[in-house]
Backbone as numpy.savetxt, mean C-alpha at the origin, in Angstrom:
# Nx Ny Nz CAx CAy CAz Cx Cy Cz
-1.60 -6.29 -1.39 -1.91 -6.10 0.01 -3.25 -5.38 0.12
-3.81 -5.65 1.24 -4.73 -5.18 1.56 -5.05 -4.64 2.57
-5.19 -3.12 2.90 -5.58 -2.36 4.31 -7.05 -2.08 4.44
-6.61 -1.74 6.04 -7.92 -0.80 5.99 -7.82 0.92 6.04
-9.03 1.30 6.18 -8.65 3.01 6.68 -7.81 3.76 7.14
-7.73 2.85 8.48 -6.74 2.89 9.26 -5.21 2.85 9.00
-5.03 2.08 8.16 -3.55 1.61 7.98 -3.70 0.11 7.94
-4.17 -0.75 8.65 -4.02 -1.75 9.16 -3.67 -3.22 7.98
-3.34 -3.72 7.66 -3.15 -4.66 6.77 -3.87 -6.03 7.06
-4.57 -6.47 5.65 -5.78 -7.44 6.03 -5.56 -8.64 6.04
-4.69 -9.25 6.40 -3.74 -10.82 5.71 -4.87 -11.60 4.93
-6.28 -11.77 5.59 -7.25 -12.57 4.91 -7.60 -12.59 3.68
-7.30 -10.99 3.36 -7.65 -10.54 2.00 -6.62 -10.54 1.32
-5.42 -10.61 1.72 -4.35 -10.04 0.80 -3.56 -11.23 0.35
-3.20 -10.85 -1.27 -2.30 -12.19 -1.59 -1.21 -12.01 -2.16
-0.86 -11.09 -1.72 0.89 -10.94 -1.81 1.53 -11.18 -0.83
3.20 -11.63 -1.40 4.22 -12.34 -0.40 3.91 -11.27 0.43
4.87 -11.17 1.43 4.82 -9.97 2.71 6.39 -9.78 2.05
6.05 -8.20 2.40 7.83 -7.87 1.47 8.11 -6.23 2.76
8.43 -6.39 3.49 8.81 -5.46 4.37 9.13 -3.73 3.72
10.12 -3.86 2.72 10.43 -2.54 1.62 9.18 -2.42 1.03
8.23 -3.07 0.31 7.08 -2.11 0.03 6.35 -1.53 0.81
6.43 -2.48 2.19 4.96 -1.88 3.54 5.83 -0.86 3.36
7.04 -0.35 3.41 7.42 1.09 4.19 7.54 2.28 3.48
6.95 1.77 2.21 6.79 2.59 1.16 5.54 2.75 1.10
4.82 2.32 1.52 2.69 2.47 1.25 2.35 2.74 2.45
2.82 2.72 3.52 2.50 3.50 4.69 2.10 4.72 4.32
3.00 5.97 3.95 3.06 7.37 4.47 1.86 7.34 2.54
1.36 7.12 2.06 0.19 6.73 0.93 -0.66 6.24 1.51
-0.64 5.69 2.42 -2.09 5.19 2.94 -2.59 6.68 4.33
-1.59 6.86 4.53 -2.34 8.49 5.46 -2.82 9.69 5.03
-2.89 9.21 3.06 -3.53 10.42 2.60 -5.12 10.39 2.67
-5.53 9.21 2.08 -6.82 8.75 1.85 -7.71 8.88 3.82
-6.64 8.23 4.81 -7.36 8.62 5.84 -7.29 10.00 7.01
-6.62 10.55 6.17 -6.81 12.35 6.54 -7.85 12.78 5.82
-7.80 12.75 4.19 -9.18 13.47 4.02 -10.23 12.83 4.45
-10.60 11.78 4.88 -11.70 11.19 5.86 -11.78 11.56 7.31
-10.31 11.69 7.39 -10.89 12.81 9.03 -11.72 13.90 8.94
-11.46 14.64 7.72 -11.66 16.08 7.58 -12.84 16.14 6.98
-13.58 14.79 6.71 -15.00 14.76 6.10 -14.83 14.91 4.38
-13.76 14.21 4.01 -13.92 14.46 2.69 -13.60 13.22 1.94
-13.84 12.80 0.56 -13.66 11.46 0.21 -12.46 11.43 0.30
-12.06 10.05 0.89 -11.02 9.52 0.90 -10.35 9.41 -0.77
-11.12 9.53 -1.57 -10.49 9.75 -3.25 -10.61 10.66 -3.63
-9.50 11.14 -4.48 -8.75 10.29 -5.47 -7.90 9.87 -4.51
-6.60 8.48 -5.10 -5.38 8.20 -4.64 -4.63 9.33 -5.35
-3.46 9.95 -4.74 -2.77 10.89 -4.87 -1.42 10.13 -6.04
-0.98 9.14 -5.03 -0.21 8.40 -5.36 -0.46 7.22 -5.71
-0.14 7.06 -7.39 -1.26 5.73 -8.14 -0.10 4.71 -7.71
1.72 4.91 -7.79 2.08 3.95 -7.97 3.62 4.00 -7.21
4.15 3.39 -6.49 4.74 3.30 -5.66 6.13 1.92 -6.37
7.27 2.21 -5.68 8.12 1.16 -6.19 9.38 1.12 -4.71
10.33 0.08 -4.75 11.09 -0.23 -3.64 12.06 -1.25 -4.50
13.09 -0.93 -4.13 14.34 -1.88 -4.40 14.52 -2.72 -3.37
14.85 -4.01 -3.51 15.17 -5.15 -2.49 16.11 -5.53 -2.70
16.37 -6.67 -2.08 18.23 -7.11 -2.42 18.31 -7.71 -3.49
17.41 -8.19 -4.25 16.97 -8.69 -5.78 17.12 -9.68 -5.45
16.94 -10.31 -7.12 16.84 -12.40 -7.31 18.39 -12.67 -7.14
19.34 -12.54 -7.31 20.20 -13.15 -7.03 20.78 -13.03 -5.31
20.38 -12.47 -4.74 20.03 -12.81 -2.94 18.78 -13.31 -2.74
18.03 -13.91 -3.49 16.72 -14.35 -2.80 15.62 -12.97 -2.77
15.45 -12.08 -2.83 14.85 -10.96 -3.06 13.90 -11.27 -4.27
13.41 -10.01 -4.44 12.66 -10.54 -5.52 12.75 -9.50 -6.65
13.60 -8.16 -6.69 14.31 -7.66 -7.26 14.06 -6.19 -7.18
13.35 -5.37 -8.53 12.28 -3.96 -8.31 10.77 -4.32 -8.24
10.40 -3.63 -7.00 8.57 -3.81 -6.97 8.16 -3.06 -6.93
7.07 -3.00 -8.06 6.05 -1.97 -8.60 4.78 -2.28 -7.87
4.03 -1.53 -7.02 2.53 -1.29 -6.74 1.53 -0.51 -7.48
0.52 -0.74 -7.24 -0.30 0.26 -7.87 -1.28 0.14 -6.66
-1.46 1.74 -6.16 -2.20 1.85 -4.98 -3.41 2.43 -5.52
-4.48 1.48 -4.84 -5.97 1.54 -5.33 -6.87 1.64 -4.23
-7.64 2.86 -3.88 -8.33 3.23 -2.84 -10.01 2.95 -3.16
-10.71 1.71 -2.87 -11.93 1.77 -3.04 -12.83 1.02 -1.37
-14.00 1.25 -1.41 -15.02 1.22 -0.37 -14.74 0.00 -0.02
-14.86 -0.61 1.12 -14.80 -1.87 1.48 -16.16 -3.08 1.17
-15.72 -3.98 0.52 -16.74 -5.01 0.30 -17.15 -5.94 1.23
């Protein structure tokens, strides 16, 4: 996935399925990077490199345990 500053999620850029249990896990990780930018300070380091969420797994159609790795860099 891909955000912005804000929070906002970039669909254009991003190429992962859409999985509802990880957004709600990288939310409250994505308000670290844009607090210290309120406060005038780099938005880096990421605090939190890596994030995970249980789903209903592969045998419901799920897709089972998902691992992220949250990566905070400048926009291209």
């Amino acid at each position: 996935f891909v955000f912005d500053l804000e929070g906002r999620l970039l669909p254009r850029k991003s190429t992962a399925n859409l999985c509802l249990g990880i957004l709600a896990r990288i939310q409250p990780a994505l308000m670290i990077p844009r607090e210290r930018f309120q406060c005038g300070l780099e938005p880096f380091p990421v605090t939190v490199p890596y994030l995970d969420c249980f789903n209903t797994g592969i045998d419901f159609g799920g897709m089972g345990k998902v691992t992220v790795e949250l990566l905070v860099r400048k926009a291209s």
